[in-house]
C-alpha positions in Angstrom: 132.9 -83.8 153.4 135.8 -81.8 152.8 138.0 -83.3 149.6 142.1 -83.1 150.1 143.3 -80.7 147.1 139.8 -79.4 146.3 141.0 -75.7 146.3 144.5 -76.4 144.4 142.6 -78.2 141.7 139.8 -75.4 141.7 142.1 -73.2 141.5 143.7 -74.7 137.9 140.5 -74.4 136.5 140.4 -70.9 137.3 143.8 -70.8 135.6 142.7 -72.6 132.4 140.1 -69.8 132.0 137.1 -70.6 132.7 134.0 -68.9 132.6 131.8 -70.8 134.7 132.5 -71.4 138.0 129.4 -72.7 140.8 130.9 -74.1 144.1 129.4 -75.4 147.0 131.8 -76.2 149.7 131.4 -78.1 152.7 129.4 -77.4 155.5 131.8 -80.2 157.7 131.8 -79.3 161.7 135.5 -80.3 163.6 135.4 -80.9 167.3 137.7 -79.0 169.1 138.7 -81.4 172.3 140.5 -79.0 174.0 138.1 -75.9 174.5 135.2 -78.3 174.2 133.5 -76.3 171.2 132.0 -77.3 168.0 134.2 -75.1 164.8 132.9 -74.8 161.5 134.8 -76.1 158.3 135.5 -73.1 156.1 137.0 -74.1 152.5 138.3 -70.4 151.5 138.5 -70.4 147.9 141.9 -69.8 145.8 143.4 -66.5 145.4 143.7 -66.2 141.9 139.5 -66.5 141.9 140.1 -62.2 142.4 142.3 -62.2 139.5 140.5 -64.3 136.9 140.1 -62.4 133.7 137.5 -64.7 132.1 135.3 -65.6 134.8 131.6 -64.5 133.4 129.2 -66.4 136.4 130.5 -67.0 139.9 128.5 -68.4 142.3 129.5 -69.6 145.9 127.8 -71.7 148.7 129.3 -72.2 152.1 132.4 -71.1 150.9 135.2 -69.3 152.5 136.7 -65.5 151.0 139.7 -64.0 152.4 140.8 -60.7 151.7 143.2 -60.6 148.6 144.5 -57.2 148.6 143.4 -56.9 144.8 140.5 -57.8 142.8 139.8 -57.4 139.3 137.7 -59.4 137.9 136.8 -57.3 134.6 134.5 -60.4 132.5 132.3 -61.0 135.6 128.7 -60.2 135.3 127.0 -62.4 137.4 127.9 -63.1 141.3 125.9 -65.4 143.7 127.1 -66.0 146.9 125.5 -67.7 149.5 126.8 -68.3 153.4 130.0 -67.1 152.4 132.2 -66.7 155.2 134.2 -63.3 154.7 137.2 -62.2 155.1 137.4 -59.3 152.9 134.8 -56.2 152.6 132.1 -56.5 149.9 132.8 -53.2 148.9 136.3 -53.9 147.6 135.1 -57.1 146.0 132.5 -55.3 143.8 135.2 -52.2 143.1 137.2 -54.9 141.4 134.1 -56.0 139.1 133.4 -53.0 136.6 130.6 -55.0 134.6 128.7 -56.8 137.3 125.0 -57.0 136.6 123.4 -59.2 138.8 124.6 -59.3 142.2 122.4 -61.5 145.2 124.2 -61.9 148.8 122.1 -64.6 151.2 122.4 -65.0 155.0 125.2 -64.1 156.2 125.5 -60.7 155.2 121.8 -59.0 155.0 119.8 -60.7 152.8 119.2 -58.7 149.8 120.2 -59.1 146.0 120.5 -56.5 143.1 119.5 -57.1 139.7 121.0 -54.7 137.1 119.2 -55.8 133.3 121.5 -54.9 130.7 122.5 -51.7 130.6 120.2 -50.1 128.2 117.3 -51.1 130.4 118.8 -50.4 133.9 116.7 -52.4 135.6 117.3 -54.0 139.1 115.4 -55.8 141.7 116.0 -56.2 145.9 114.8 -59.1 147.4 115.0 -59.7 151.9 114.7 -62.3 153.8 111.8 -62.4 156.4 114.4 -64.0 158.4 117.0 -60.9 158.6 116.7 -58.5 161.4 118.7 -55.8 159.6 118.6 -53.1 156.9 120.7 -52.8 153.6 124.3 -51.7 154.9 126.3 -50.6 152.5 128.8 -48.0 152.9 130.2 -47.7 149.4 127.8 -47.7 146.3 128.7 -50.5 143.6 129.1 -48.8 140.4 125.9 -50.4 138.6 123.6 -48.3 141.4 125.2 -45.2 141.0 125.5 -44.8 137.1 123.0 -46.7 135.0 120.4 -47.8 137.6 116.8 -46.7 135.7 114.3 -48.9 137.9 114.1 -50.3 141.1 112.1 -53.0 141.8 111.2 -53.7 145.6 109.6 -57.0 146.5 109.0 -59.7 149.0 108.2 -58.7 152.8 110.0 -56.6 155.4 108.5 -57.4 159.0 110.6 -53.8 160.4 109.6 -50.5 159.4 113.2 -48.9 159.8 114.8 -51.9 157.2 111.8 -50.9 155.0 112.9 -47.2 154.8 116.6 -47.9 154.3 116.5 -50.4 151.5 114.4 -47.5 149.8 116.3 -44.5 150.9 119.6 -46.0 150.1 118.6 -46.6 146.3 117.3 -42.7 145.9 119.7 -41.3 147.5 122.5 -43.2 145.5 120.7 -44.0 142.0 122.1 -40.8 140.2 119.6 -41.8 136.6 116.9 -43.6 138.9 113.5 -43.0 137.1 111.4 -45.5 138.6 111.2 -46.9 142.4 108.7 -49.6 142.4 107.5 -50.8 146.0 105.4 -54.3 146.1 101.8 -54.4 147.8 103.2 -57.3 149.9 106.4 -55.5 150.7 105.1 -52.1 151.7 101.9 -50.4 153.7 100.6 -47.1 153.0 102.4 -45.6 155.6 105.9 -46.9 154.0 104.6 -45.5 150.9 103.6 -41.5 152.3 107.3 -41.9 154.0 109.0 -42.6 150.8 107.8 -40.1 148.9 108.9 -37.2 151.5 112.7 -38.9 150.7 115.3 -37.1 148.7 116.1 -38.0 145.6 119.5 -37.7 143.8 118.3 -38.3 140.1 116.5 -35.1 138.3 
């Protein structure tokens, strides 16, 4: 159920400085009379979220983002966000995040999450859904793949050969220190395995 003044009150918490900020909005459904259709309730969180300058965790559920125009966000490390309605490109989301470390998007973009360690260890992980029918799209590369990315961990299973290859292509080609690519038994067959090492690879 949606709450009158949710967002104006969330966003005086932001305000106030917090660091700590895990929402889950509702998932409410309005009848729309007129064209006879079911709409979706989309809570789009406040605009000084992109701003906040002590925000460390953010995590989002159901929740609505629309484009800001800016984002700098220079505390946050951690960002969850799941069926987030979007409004605004990833990409300009996480250019506005300079120490993110831990990233996971669920659903409604391809399912996949990246796991930067801290940054003397360099260590990330990719999880996808069985459920997704598509491959990693990313057009831009967030600044924790391209300059301190050390290992790659791939897990969990792909049912499509091509979303295999891309989620593993994407991180050699754009891993500039990559040393170690790490593909899961129950993620990858041999034949995945032959194809990847034929792939380019940007780091030495």
């Amino acid at each position: 159920m949606m709450i009158d003044g949710f967002m104006e009150r969330l966003g005086t918490v932001i305000s106030h400085g917090t660091q700590h900020l895990d929402v889950e909005s509702s998932t409410d459904y309005i009848d729309d009379y007129t064209n006879s259709v079911t709409l979706p309730c989309v809570e789009f969180m406040p605009m000084n979220l992109y701003t906040s300058k002590k925000l460390v965790y953010l995590k989002l559920t159901s929740s609505g983002l629309r484009d800001p125009g800016f984002v700098y966000m220079p505390c946050l490390k951690f960002m969850h966000l799941e069926e987030v309605k979007w409004r605004v490109h990833l990409e300009k989301v996480l250019s506005g995040c300079p120490v993110l470390e831990e990233l996971t998007l669920l659903k409604d973009h391809p399912t996949f999450f990246i796991t930067q360690a801290p940054k003397k260890q360099g260590h990330c992980k990719v999880a996808h859904s069985e459920e997704m029918n598509e491959g990693l799209e990313l057009t831009d590369v967030p600044r924790c793949v391209s300059t301190t990315l050390e290992c790659v961990e791939i897990k969990d299973k792909f049912e499509w050969e091509e979303g295999k290859m891309k989620v593993a292509s994407y991180f050699l080609e754009n891993s500039v220190v990559l040393k170690k690519l790490i593909l899961s038994p129950t993620a990858y067959n041999q034949n995945i395995y032959e194809k990847v090492n034929k792939l380019a690879k940007r780091s030495p």
